[in-house]
C-alpha positions as CSV (number, residue, x, y, z in Angstrom):
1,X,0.0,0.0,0.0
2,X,1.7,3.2,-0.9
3,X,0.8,6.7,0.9
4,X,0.2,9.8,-1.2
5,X,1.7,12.8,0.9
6,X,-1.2,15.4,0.9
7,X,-0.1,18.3,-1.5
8,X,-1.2,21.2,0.7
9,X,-0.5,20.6,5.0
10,X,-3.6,21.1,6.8
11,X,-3.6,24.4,8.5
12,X,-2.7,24.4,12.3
13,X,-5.9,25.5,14.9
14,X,-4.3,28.9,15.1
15,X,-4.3,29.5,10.8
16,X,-8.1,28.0,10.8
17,X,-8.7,30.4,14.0
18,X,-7.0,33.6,12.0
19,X,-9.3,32.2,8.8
20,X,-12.4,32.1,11.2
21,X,-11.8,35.6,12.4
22,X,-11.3,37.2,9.2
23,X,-14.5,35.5,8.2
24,X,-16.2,37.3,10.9
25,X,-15.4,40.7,9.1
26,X,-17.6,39.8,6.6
27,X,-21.3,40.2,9.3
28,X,-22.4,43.4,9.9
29,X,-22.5,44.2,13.2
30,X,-23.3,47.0,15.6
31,X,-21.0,48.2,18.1
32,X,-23.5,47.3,20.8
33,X,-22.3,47.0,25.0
34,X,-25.8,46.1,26.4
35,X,-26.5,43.4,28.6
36,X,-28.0,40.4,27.4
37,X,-29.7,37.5,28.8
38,X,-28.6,34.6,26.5
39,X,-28.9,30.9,26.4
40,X,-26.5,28.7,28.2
41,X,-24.5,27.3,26.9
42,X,-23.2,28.2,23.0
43,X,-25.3,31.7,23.9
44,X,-24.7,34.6,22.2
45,X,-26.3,38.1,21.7
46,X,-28.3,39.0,18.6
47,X,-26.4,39.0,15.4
48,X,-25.4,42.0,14.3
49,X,-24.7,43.2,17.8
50,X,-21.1,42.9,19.5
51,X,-18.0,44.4,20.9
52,X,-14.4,43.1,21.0
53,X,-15.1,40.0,22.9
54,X,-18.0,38.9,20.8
55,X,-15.5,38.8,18.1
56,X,-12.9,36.4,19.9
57,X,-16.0,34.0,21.6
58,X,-17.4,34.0,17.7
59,X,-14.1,32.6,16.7
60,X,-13.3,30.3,18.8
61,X,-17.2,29.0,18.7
62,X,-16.3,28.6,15.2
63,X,-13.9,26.1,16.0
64,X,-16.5,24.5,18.4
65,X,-15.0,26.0,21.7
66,X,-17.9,27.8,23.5
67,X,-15.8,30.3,25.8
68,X,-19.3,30.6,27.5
69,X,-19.1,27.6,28.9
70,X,-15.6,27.0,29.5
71,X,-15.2,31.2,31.1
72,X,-18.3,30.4,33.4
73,X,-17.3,27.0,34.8
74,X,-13.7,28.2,35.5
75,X,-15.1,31.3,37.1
76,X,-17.9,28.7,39.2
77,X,-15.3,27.0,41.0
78,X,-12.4,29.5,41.5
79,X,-14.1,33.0,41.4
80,X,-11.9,34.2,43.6
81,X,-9.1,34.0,40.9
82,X,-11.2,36.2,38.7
83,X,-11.8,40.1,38.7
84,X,-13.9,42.1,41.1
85,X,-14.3,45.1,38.5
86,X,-18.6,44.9,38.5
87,X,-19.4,44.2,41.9
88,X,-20.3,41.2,41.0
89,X,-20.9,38.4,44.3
90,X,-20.9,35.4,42.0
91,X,-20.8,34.7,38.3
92,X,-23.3,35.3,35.6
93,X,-23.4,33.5,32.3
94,X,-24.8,36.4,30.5
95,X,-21.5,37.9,30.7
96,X,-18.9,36.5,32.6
97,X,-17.5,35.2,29.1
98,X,-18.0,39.2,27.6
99,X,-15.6,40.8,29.5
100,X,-11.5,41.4,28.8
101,X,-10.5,41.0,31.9
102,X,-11.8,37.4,32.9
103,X,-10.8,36.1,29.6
104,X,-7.5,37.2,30.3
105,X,-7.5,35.6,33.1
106,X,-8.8,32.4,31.8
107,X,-6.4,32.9,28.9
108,X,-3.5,33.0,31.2
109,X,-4.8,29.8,33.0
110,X,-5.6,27.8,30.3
111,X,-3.5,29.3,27.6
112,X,-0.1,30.1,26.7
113,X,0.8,33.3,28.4
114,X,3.2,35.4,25.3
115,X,5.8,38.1,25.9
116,X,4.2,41.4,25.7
117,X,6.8,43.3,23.3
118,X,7.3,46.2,20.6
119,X,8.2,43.9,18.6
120,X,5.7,42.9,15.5
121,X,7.6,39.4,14.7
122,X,6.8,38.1,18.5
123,X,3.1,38.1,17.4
124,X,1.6,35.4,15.2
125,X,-1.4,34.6,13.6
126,X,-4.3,33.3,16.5
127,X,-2.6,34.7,19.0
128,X,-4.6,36.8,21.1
129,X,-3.5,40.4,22.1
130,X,-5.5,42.7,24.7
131,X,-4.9,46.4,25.2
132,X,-5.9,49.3,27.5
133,X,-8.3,52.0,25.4
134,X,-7.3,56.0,26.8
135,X,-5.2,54.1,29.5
136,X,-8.3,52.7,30.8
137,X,-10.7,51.2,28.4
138,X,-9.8,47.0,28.4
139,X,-9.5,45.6,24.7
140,X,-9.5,42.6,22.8
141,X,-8.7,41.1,19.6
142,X,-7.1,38.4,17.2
143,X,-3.8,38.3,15.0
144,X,-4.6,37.1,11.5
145,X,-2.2,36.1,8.8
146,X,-2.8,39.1,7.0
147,X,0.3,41.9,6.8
148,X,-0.7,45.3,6.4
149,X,1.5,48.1,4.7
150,X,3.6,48.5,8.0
151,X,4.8,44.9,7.3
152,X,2.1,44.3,10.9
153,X,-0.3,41.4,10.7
154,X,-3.5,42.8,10.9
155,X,-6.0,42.3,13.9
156,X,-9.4,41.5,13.7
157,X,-11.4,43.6,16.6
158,X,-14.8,45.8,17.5
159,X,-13.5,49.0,18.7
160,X,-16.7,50.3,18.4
161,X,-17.5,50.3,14.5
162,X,-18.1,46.7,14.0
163,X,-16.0,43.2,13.5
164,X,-13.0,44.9,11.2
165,X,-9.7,44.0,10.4
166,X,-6.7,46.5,10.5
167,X,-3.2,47.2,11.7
168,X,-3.8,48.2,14.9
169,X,-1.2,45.6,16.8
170,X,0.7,49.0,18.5
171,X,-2.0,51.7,18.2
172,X,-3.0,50.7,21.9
173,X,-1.2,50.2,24.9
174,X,-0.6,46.5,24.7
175,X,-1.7,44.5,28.1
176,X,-1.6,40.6,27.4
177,X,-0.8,38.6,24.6
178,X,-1.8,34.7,24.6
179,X,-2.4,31.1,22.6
180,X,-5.2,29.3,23.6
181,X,-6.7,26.1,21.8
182,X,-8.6,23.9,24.1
């Protein structure tokens, strides 16, 4: 029995997760920050709606991870590891998943915790970079595989305008950059 080598190598989860996010550009969606009571789990708000964390639970769900699930259960049984920033006296599935700072935290848990640098060649496609808006504002988004004309690759966020793609890897103040694949 001979073997015929496949042509074309499969693309890794962090290409298909760069692919997925890209593909997200394509929905229109409203910069929307509302609360939302959604179904549990694989819930999600109303398409068309979204900010930066819809975009990087969309893409991973995609891939058949449901960071719902996987946020809410981590933050179940050790919610003391997790933020205070809300208030909040236990979790909520409506939104524990929505929220930078508890994915970083389950990022740096569960993922692969990167080097936060100025340089663009220590961030690859998938990864996951989060950022600080005005020196305040928590942000999220995806490396794709993508270069833009600074030689960057490109992110795919909501910054307020919708799911877009554009070299935006230094604009921000740079707060966490991960790998995570379940």
């Amino acid at each position: 029995v001979s073997v015929v080598p496949n042509p074309k190598p499969l693309p890794d989860f962090y290409q298909k997760l760069s692919g997925v996010a890209i593909s997200l550009t394509k929905d229109e969606v409203e910069y929307d920050p509302a609360y939302y009571t959604i179904k549990y789990p694989n819930g999600d708000v109303p398409k068309g709606k979204g900010v930066c964390t819809d975009v990087v639970i969309r893409a991973y769900r995609k891939l058949g991870i449901d960071l719902q699930k996987e946020v809410h259960e981590d933050m179940r049984n050790n919610f003391s590891k997790y933020p205070k920033n809300w208030g909040l006296s236990s979790t909520d599935r409506n939104i524990d998943h929505r929220l930078v700072p508890n994915l970083q935290v389950f990022f740096t848990r569960f993922g692969e915790v990167k080097p936060v640098t100025q340089n663009a060649s220590d961030y690859k496609p998938g990864d996951i970079v989060t950022w600080k808006l005005a020196g305040r504002l928590p942000h999220i988004g995806i490396v794709v595989h993508t270069k833009a004309r600074s030689g960057n690759y490109n992110i795919v966020h909501n910054v307020g305008y919708g799911q877009v793609m554009e070299d935006c890897l230094f604009k921000y103040d740079i707060t966490g950059h991960y790998r995570y694949k379940k």
